[in-house]
C-alpha positions as CSV (number, residue, x, y, z in Angstrom):
1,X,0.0,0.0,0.0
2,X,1.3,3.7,-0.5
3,X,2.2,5.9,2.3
4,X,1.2,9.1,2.1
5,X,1.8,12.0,4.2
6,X,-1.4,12.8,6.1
7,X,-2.3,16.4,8.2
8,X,-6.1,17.2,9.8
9,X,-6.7,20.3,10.8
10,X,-9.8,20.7,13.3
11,X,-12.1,23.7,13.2
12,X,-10.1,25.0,9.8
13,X,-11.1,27.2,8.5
14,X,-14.0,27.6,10.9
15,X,-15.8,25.9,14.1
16,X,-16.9,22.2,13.1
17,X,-14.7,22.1,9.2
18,X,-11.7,20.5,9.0
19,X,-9.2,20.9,6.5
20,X,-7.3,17.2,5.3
21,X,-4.3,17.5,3.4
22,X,-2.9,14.2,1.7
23,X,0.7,15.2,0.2
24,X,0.4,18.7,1.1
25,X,-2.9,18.7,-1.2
26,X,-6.0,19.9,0.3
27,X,-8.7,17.5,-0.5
28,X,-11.4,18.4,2.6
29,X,-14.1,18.9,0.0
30,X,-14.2,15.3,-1.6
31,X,-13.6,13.8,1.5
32,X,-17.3,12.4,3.3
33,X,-15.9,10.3,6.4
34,X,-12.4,9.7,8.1
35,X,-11.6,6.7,10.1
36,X,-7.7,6.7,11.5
37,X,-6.6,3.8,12.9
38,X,-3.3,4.1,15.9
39,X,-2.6,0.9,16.6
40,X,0.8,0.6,18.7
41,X,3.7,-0.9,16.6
42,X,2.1,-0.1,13.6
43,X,2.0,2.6,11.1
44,X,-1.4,4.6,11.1
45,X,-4.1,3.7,8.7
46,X,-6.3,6.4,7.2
47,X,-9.6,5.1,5.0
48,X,-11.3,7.6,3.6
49,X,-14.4,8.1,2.2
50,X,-14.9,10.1,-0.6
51,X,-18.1,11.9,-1.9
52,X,-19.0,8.9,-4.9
53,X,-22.1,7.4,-5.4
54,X,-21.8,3.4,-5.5
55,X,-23.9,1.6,-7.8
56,X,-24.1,-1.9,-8.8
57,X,-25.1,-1.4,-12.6
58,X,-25.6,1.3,-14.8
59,X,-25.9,0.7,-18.8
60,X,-26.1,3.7,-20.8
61,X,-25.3,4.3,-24.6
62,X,-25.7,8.6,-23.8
63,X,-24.3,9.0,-20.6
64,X,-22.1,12.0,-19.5
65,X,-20.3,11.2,-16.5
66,X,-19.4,13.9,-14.1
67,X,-16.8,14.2,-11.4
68,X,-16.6,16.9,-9.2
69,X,-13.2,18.9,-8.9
70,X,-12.6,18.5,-5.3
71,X,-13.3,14.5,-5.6
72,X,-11.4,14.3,-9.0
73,X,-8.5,15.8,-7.3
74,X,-8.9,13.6,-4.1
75,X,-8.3,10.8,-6.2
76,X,-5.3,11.8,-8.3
77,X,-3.5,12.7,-5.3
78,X,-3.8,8.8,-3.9
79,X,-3.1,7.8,-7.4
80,X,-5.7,7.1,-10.1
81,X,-4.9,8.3,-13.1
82,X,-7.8,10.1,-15.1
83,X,-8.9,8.5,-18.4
84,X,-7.6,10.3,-21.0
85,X,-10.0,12.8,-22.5
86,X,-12.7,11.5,-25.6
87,X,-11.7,12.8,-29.1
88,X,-14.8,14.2,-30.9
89,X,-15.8,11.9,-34.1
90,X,-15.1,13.0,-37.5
91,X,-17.8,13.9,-39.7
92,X,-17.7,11.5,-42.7
């Protein structure tokens, strides 16, 4: 598993918000849920949860699939690497 370097800041920027940063990125606004695991002996585990909608199937010919920015950059900063954007069909 990558390490990452984690920071939480309580009450930032006001009472009740917290700001996470994950590689010195912040990424508070894709981020749902936090759970941090300090188990002695052991390096601390973070699993986040981001702000994605789970779904078992979806089958669409149309569909325009949309990412927010704060959970788009959430997950390039612990790794996934965006699909490469579509190039628009010729004309014939």
């Amino acid at each position: 598993m990558t390490r990452h370097r984690i920071t939480i800041t309580p009450n930032t920027p006001r009472f009740g918000a917290h700001q996470l940063l994950v590689d010195g990125h912040d990424i508070s606004n894709g981020v749902r849920s936090l759970r941090l695991a300090l188990n002695p002996g052991e390096i601390p585990t973070v699993e986040l949860g981001l702000g994605i909608i789970e779904i078992d199937r979806m089958e669409s010919e149309q569909a325009e699939l949309y990412i927010p920015d704060t959970t788009r950059d959430a997950l390039i900063t612990l790794g996934w690497t965006p699909p490469a954007p579509a190039v628009p069909e010729e004309m014939p």
